[in-house]
Every structure is written in C-alpha cells, then in structure tokens.
N, C-alpha and C positions, 0 to 999 in steps of 0.2 A: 381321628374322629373330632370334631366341630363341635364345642359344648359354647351355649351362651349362657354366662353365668347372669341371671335378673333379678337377685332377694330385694326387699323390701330394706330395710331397718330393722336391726332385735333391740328392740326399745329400753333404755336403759344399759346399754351391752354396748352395742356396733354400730355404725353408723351403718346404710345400706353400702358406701363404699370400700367401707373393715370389711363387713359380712362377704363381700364378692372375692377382695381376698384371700382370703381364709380358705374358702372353698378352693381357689385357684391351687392355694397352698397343697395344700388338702391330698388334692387331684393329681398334681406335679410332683410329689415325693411316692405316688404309690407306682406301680409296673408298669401303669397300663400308657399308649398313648393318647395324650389328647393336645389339641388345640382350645386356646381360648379367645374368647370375645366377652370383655366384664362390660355389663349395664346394667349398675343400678337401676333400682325402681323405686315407683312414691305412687302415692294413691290420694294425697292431700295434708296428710298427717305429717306427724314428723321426720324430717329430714327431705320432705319437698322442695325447697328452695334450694338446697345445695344440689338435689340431682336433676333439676331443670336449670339451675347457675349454668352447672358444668358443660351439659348438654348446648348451651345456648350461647357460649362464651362470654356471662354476663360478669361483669367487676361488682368487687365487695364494696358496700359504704354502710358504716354506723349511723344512727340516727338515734337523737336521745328520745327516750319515749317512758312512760310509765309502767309498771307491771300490773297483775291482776291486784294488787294491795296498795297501788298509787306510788312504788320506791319507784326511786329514778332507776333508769338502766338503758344501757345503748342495745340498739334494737341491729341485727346484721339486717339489709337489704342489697339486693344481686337486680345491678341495673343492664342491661342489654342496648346495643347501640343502635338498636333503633326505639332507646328510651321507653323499653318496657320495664315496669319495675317484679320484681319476684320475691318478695316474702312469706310470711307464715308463723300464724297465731301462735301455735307453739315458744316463737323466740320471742313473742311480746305479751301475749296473754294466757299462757301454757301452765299444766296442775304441772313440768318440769321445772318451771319457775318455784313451787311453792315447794315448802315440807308440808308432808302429812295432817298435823295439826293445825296445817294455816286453811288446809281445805276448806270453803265456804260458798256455793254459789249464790247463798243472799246478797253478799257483800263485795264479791270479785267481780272487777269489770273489764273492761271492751274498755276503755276509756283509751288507752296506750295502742288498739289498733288503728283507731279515730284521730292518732296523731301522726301518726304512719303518714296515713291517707291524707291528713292536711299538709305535710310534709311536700307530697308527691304531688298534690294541688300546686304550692308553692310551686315549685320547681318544675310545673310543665309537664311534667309527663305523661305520657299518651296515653299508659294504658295498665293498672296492675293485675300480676298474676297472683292470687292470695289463699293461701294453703289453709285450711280452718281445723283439721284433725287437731287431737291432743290438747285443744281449749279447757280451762280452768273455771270456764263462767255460761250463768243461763241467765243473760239479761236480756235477750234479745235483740243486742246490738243498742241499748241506749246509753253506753255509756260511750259507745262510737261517736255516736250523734253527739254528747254532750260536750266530747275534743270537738269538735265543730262548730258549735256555738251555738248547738240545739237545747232548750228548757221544757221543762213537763210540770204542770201544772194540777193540783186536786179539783175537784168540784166548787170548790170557796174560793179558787182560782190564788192557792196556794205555793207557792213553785218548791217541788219534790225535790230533792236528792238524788241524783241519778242512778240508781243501786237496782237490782231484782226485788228487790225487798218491798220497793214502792210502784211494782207492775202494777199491780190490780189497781190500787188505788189513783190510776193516771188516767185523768178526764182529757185534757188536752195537753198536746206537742207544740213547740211553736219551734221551729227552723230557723237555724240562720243561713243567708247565701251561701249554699257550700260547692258552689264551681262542676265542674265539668271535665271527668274521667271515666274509661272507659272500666268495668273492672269485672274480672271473669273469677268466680267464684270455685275453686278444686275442692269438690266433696267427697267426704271418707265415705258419707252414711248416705240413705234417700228417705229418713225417718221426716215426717212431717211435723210442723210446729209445735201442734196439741196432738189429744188424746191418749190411747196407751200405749200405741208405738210412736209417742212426742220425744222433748228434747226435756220436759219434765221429770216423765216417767220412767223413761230406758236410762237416760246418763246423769241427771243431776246424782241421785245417788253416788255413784261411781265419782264424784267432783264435792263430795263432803253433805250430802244432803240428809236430812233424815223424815224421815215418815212425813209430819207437819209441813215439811220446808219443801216437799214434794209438792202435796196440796196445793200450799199457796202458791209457787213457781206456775204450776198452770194453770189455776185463776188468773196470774198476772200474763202470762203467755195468752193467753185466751181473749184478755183486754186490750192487752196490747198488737195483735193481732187485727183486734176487732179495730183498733183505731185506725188502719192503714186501710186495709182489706181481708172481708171478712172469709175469702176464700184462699189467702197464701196458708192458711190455718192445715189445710188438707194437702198442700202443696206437697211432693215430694221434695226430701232436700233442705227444705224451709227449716229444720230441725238442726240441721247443724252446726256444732261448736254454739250448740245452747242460745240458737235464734238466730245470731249476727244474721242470716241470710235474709230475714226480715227486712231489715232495716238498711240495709246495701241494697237489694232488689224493688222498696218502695223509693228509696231517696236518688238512690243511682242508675236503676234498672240494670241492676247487673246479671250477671250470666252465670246462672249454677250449671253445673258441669260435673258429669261423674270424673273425681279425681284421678283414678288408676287409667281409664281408660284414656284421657286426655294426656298425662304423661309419657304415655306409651307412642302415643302419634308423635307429640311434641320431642322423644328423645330417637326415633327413630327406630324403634324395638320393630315394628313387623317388617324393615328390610332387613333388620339383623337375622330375623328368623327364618328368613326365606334360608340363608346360608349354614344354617345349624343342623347338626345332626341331632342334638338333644339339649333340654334346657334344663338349667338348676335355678330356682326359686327359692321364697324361704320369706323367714321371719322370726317374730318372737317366740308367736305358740296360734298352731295350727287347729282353729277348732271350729264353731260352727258359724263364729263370726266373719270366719275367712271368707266364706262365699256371700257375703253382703260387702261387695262390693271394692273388698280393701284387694292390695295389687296382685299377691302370690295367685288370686283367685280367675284375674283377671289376665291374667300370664296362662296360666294353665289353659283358658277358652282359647285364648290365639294359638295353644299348642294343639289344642281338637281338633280347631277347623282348618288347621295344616296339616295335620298327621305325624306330631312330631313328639318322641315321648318327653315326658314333663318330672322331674323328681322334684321335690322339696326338702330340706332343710328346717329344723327349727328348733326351740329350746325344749318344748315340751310338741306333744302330737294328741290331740284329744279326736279330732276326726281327720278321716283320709279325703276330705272333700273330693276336689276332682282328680287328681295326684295319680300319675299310674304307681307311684308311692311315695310317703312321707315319712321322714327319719325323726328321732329326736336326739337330739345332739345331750339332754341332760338323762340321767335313767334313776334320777332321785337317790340316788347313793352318798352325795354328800350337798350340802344345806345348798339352797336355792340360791343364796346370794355368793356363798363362796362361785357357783359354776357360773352365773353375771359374772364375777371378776375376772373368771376364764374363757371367757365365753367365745375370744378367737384363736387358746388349744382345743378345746372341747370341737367348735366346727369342725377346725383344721384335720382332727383326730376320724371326728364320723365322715366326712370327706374321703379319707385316705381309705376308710375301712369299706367305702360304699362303692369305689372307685370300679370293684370287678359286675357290679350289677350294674351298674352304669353304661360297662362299655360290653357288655354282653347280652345288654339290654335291648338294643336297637336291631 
C-alpha cells in the first residue's frame, strides 16, 4: 500500500519534517505493509520556508535583521536560483521569538521584515515568497515601511513613532523610494483588516492584547486602512499576520494567496496523490480552526476530489473536520508540556497503533 505521509508542523513539538517522520516510524515498526512517500506541508505559518526551501532546492543565507522588540537577530532566508527569495514572519517577527510576558501587539513591529525586503531590494532579487502565519504584531505593516524609509506624521504634522500604538493617530504617510519587487503574500487566514472577524478582534488577543488594546488596534487599523484605501478594510486576507498585507499590497501590489493551497502546487502534492493509496496529515491540534484554511484541511479536499482516504494525526482532536478520521496522539494522562517534549514517541506510538485501520481501511 502507497501512504503519502503530508502533516503540517505540531507547533512548538515538530517541525512538519520530524512530524512526517515519526509517522513513517510509526507505520514501519507495526505488521502491516506500506510504502512511503514523506511531503511535508505549510499553509503560510510556521515552517513555510523550510518546506518550500526543500521543495525548490533553494540555499540557506542569514540576514541580520531586527525582532518584534527591535534585538538584533539573523533572520534564515532560502534563496532559489532563479533568485527567488523564501522567508517567513515567524523567524523575524514571530510571538516564537518572544516569551509570554513580552507579548504586546501595541509595541511589536514589522520593522525587521521591512529589512528583509530592503535586503532583497539590495540585492536584486526578482521576487519574494513570504510566509506571514505565526506573527507577534498588529501594526499593519508600518513598521515594514519604516525599515524602508517610510515616516507618519499627526495632524500638527508631528512625525509618530512607528508602533500600533500611534495607528489611529496617523494623519499622513510619507514614503521613501522603496524600489521594485515582485512579492507573493502565503496566507494562513482570509480574515479581513477591520471589524469582527478583523486582525484586531480575532488575533491581537491571542498576541498579548487586552480588552482596551483591542479597541484601539481597530480604531488605528481602521485609519490606517483608510489612508491607503478605504476598501482593502473588507478585503479578504488583508487581516493577516496583523495587517502587513496592507501595506505590501498598497506599496508593492503584492499578491495575497491562500497559503496551504499554493504550497501544495508549488511542492507538487497533487502528483504525489495521484500515486497514493491513502494519506496521513496532521498537526498540532485539530479543531474548528483547521478548515479555515490552514493545510491538514486543505490536504484532505484534494483527498475528496480524488477519492482517496485521508487520516490525520494530531496532539490533541477537538473536531473531525473533514478526516475519514482524526487520532490524538495526547489522551491528557500526563501534563501537556511533558507530551511537547515527546511528542515524536507519542506520534511514532499512535502511528504503529493505527497502522491496522489504516491498511484495512482502503
């Protein structure tokens, strides 16, 4: 039997390439026979850059750059020889960057992916692939602009501080020449800028926000919005990694793109699947988020409209979304973070143990 093994990332745990093997592991120590074919997957979040690197045979280069708190730190970027570059928010402006207590979307910026991209100006390159899941910040992309040479201005014609903190209060933008790159935007989410499925309302929270800091985040999303165009507000998409796509799609016109599904072309998953008898998927934890958009979700539709069964994997299982079934690799028996540090015996273990549904399955 033909399994193609395609989990995502278990975030904090595996990378999607651990997670594939583990499975493989898993699969190969129980009775039964199979065949494998491992492709990782990415949806735009974390560990995007490494499973379009590898896909694309693109080489590693450090770039120093800033974090979401302005520390120095070298950034990885995966260049491709036809001079595309492939990075991802996560390794320059990611809440994996910060401890808990640093959480703050008033104060964390974009600033350190704006250097990236002047970086890649610098140096010619034709074209970036930029991964935005797993971001630390809801400034709208102006701290992007302000690695650039971009300033913002109050009403008294003031010049701001490039922080979330000073959205609302930004009468005018003023630009500096920021050159000519093509840049394709990979999105986890298709939440729009404002309202209450915005980048305010749904994730600042979730990146250290509290009630107040809610409020004002989309008063200044809302302004700063209005300064560009007062319709990317409603834009699908525009919401992602807490605006950047703003401010890349007015300054750059770049190209938002559902994450999962564009990875999937770009690593060559649907001629993998032609040749599969069944696929294994997966992730951190399977729940209602999974079918907006992120990859396990998006693996399972190509598994529909081929006819081909789909199981998942994952640490915890809150819904079976599309799944002809979804395992949980934890069963809450011992602390949360002890099974993260196991987390590829624990696969390797629900793997071996699923092995006879699997092949009995088809």
């Amino acid at each position: 039997m033909n399994v193609l093994i395609a989990p995502n990332s278990m975030k904090g745990s595996l990378s999607a390439a651990e997670f594939a093997k583990a499975i493989q592991y898993g699969l190969a120590n129980s009775e039964y026979d199979f065949q494998y074919r491992l492709m990782p997957v990415a949806d735009g979040g974390d560990g995007t850059a490494v499973v379009l690197a590898k896909a694309l045979g693109a080489s590693k280069q450090l770039v120093p750059a800033h974090d979401p708190l302005m520390r120095e730190i070298e950034v990885p970027i995966y260049i491709t020889h036809d001079k595309q570059v492939i990075f991802e928010m996560a390794d320059v402006a990611g809440m994996k960057l910060l401890s808990a207590n640093e959480l703050n979307p008033m104060v964390t910026t974009t600033y350190g992916v704006g250097e990236v991209i002047r970086y890649c100006l610098e140096k010619g390159y034709k074209k970036i692939l930029l991964g935005v899941g797993g971001s630390a910040t809801v400034d709208g992309g102006l701290g992007l602009l302000a690695a650039l040479g971009g300033k913002v201005f109050d009403n008294s014609g003031n010049e701001l501080k490039p922080i979330a903190s000073n959205l609302h209060n930004i009468a005018k933008l003023k630009l500096a020449q920021l050159g000519s790159i093509k840049i394709e935007v990979l999105c986890d989410v298709d939440n729009p800028l404002t309202g209450i499925n915005g980048a305010a309302n749904i994730f600042a929270p979730q990146k250290g926000a509290s009630d107040a800091d809610v409020a004002k985040l989309e008063k200044g999303l809302t302004n700063w919005g209005d300064l560009f165009n007062a319709n990317l507000k409603t834009t699908p998409m525009m919401g992602a990694a807490g605006g950047i796509a703003v401010a890349l799609k007015s300054c750059f016109d770049a190209e938002l793109v559902p994450g999962a599904e564009t990875v999937l072309k770009r690593i060559g998953f649907h001629e993998a699947l032609e040749k599969a008898d069944v696929v294994i998927t997966g992730e951190g934890q399977i729940d209602e988020q999974t079918e907006c958009m992120k990859a396990p979700s998006v693996v399972a539709e190509a598994c529909r409209i081929t006819g081909k069964k789909i199981y998942a994997l994952a640490g915890s299982v809150k819904d079976n979304c599309n799944f002809d079934a979804a395992f949980a690799v934890w069963d809450g028996k011992i602390p949360l973070s002890e099974a993260m540090a196991n987390a590829e015996q624990l696969v390797q273990q629900k793997a071996k143990s699923i092995a006879k549904v699997i092949f009995e399955g088809v």
